[in-house]
N, CA, C and O of each residue as an XYZ file, in Angstrom:
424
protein
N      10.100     -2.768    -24.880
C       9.045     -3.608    -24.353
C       8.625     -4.566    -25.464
O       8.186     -4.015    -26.474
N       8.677     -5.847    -25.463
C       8.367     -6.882    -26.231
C       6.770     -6.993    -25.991
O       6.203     -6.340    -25.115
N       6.096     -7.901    -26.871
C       4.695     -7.914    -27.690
C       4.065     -8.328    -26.160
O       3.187     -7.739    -25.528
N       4.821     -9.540    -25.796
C       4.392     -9.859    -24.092
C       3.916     -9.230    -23.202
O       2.786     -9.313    -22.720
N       5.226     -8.203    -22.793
C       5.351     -7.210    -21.772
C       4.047     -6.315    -21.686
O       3.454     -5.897    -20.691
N       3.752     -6.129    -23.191
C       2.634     -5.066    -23.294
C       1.569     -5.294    -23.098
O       0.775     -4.596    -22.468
N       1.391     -6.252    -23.578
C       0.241     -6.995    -23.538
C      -0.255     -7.305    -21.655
O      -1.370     -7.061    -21.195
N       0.868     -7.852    -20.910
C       0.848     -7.986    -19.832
C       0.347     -6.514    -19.317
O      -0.853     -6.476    -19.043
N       1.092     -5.277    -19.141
C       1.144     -4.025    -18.959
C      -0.552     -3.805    -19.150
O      -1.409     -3.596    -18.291
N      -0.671     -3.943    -20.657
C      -2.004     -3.606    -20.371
C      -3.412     -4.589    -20.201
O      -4.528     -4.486    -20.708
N      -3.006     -5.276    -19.545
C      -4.218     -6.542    -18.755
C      -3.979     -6.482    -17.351
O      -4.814     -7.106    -16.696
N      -2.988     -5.853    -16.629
C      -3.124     -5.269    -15.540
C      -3.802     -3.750    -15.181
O      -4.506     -3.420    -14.227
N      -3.453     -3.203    -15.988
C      -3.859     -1.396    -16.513
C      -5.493     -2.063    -16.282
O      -6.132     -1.841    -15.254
N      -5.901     -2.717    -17.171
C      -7.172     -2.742    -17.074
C      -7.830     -3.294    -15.316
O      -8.621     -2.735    -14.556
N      -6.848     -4.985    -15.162
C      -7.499     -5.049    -13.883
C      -7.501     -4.180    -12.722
O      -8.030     -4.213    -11.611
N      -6.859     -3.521    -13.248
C      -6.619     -1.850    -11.947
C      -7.652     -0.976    -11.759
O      -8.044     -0.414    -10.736
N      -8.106     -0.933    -13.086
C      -9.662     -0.169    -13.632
C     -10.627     -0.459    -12.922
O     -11.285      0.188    -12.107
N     -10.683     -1.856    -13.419
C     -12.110     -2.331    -12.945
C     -12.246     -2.621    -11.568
O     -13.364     -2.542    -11.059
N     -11.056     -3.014    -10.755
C     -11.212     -3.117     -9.440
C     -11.018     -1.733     -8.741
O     -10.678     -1.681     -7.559
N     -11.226     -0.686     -9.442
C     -10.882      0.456     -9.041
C     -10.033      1.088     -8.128
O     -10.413      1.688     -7.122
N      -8.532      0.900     -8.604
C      -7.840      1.343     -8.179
C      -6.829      1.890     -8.974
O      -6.037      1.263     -9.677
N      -6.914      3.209     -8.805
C      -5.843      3.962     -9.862
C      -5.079      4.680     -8.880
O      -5.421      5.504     -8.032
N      -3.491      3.967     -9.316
C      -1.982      3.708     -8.711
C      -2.073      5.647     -8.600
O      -2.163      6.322     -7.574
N      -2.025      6.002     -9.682
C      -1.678      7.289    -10.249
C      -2.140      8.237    -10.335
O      -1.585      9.256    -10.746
N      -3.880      8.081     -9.768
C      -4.531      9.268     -9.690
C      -4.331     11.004     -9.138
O      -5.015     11.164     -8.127
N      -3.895     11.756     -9.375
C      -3.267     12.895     -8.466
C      -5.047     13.502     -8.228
O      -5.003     14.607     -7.689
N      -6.120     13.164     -8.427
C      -7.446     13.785     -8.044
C      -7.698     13.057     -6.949
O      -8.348     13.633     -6.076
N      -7.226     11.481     -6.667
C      -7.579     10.955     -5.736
C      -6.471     11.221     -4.801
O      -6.848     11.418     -3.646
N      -5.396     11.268     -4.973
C      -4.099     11.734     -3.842
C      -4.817     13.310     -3.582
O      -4.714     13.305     -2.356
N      -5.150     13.992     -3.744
C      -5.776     15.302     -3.283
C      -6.592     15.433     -2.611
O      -6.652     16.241     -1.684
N      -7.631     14.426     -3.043
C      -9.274     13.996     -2.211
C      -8.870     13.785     -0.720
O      -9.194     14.326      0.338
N      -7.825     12.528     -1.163
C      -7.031     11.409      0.255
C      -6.930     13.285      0.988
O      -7.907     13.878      1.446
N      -6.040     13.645      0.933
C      -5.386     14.419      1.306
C      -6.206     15.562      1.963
O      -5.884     15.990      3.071
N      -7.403     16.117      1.185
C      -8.243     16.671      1.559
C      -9.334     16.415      2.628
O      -9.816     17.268      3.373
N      -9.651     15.059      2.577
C     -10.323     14.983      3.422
C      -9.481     14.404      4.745
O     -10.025     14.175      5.825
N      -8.456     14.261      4.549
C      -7.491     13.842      5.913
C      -6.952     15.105      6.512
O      -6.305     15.068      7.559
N      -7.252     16.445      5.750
C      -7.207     17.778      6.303
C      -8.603     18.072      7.057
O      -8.440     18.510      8.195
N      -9.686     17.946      6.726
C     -10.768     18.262      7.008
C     -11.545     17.504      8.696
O     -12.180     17.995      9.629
N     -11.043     16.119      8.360
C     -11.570     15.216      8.871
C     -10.455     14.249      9.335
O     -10.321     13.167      8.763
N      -9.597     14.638     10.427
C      -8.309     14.102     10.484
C      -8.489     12.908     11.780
O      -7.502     12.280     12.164
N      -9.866     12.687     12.387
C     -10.446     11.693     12.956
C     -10.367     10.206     12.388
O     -10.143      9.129     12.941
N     -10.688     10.630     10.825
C     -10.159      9.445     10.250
C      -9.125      8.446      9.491
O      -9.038      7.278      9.112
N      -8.367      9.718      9.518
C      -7.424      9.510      8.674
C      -5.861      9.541     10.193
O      -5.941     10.285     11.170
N      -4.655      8.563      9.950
C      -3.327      8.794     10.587
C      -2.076      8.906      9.818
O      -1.681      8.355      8.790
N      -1.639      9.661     10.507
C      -0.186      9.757      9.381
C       1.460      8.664     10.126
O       2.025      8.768     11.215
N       1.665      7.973      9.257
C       2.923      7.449      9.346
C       4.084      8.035      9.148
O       4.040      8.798      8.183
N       5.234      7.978      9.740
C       6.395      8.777      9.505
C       7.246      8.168     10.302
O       7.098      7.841     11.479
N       8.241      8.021      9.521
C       9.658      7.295     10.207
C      10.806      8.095      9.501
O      10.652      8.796      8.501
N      11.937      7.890     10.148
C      12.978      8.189      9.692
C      13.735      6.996      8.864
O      13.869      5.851      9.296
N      14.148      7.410      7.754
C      14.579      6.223      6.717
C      15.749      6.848      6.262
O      15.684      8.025      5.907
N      17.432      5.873      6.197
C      18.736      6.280      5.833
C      18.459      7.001      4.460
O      17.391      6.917      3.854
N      19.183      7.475      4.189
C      19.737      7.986      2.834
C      19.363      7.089      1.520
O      18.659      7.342      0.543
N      20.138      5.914      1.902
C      20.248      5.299      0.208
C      18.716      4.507      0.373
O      18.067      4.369     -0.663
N      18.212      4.055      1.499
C      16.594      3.692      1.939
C      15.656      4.788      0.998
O      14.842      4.546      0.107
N      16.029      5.838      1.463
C      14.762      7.064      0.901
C      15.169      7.529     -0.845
O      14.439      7.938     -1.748
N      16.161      7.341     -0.814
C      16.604      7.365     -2.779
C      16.220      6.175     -3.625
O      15.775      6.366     -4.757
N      16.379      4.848     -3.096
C      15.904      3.831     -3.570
C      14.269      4.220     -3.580
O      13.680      4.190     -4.660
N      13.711      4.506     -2.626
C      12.257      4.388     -2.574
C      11.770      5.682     -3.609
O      10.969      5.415     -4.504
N      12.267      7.052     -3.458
C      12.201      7.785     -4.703
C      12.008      7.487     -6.000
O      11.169      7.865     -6.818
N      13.460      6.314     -6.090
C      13.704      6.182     -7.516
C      12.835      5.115     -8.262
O      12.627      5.064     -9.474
N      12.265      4.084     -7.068
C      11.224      3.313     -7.546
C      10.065      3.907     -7.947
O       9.563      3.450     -8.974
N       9.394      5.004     -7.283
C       7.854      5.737     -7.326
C       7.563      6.244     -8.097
O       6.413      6.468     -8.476
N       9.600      6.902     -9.008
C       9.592      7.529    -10.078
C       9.416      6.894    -11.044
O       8.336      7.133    -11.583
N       9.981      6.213    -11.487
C       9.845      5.018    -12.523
C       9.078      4.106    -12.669
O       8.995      3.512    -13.744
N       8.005      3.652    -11.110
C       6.905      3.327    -11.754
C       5.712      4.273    -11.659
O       4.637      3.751    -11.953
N       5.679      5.695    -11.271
C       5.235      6.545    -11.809
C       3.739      6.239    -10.324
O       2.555      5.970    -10.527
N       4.192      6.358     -9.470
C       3.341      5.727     -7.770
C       3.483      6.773     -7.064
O       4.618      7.209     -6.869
N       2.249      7.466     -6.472
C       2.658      8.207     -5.274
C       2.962      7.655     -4.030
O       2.380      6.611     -3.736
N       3.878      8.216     -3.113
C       4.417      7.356     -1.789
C       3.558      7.197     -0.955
O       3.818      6.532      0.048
N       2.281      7.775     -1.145
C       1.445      7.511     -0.194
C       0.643      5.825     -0.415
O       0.536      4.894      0.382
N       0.174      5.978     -1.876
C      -0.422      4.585     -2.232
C       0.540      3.369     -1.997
O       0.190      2.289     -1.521
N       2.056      3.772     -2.480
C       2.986      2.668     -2.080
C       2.931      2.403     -1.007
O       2.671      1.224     -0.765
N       3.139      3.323      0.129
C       3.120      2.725      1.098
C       1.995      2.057      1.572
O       2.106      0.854      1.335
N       0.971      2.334      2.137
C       0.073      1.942      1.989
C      -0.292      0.393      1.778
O      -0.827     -0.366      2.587
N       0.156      0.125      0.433
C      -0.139     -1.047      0.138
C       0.824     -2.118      0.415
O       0.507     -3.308      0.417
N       2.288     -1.572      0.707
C       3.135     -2.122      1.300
C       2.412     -2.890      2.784
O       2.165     -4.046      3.126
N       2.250     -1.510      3.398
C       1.951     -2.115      5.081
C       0.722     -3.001      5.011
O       0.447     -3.831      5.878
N      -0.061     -2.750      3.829
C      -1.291     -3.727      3.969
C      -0.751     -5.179      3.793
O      -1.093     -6.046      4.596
N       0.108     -5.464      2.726
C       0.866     -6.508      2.770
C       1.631     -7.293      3.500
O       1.609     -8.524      3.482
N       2.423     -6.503      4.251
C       3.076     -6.647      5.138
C       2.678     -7.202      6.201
O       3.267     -8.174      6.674
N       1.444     -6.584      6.827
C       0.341     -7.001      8.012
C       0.017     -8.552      7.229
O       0.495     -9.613      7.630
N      -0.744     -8.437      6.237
C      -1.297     -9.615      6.148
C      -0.240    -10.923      6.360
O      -0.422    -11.945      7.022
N       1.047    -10.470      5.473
C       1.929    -11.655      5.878
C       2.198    -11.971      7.225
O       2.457    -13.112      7.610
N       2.125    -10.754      8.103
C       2.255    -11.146      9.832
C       0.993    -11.692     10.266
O       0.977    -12.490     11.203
N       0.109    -11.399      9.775
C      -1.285    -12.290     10.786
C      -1.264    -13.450     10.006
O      -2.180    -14.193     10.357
N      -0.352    -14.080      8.759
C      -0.618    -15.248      8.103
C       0.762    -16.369      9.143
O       0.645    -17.552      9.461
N       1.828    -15.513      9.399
C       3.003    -16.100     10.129
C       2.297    -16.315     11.730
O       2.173    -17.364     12.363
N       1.947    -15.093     12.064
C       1.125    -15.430     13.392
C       0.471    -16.604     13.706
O       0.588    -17.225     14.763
N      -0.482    -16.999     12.404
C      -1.676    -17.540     12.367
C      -0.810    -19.215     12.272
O      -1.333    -20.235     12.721
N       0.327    -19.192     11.718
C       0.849    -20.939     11.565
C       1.624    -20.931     12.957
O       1.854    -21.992     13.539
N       1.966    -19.862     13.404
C       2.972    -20.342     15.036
C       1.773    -20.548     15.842
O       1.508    -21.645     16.333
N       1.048    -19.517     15.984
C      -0.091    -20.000     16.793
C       0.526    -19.258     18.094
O       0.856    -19.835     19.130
N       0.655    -17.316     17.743
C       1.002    -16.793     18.812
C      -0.018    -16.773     19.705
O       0.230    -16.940     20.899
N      -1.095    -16.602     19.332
C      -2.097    -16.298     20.689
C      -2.448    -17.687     21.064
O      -3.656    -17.916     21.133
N      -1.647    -18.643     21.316
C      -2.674    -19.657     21.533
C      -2.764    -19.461     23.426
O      -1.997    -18.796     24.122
N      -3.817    -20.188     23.824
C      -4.099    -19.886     24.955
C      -4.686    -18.252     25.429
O      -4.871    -17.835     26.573
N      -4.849    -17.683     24.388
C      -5.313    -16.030     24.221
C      -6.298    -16.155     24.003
O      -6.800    -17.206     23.603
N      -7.039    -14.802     24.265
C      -8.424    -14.457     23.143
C      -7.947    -13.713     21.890
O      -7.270    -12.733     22.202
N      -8.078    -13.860     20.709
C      -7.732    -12.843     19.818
C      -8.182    -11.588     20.098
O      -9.310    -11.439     20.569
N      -7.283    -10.432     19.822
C      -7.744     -9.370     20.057
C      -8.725     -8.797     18.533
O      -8.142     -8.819     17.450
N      -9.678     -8.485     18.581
C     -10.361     -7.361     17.770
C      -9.559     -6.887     16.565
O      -9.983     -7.078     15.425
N      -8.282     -6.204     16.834
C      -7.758     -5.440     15.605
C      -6.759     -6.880     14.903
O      -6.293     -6.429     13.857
N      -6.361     -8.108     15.042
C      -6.009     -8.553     14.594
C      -6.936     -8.926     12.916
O      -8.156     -8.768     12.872
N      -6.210     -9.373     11.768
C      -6.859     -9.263     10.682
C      -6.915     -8.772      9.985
O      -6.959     -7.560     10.198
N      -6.964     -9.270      8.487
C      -6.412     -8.540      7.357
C      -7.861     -7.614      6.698
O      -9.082     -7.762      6.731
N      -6.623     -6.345      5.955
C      -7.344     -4.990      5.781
C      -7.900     -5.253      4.424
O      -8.583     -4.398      3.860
């Protein structure tokens, strides 16, 4: 890792802090977890079936950047959505619609 990299590394480390979100927490993956046992009203579970070299790639990323699959994902689909209500939003699927309620970023 060059003088850069680190430097970068840790000015994100920090903005992670302060906006409070820690990638890596295993107290907060437990909490998540706990209270989605307790209180499963609020919480849904996702699950798909994903090929082989799909679910090793995604392993081998979580490992190495050291991510539980739950936060990855997660922040994936939050992304993901937003880019669809941003593509939505320039075609102009609902036009002649009412927007529905759940449309909109998380």
């Amino acid at each position: 890792m060059n003088f850069t990299q680190f430097i970068q590394f840790r000015a994100l480390s920090a903005k992670a802090n302060i906006e409070g979100q820690s990638f890596n927490s295993e107290f907060t993956e437990r909490m998540i977890e706990k209270a989605a046992a307790t209180s499963p009203a609020d919480f849904k579970t996702v699950c798909t079936p994903l090929s082989i070299p799909l679910f090793d790639r995604l392993s081998n990323t979580l490992s190495t950047l050291d991510i539980s699959k739950r936060k990855f994902i997660e922040a994936a689909i939050v992304e993901a959505l937003n880019k669809a209500d941003e593509i939505m939003l320039e075609v102009d699927v609902f036009e002649g619609l009412e927007p529905s309620p759940a449309q909109g970023e998380v």
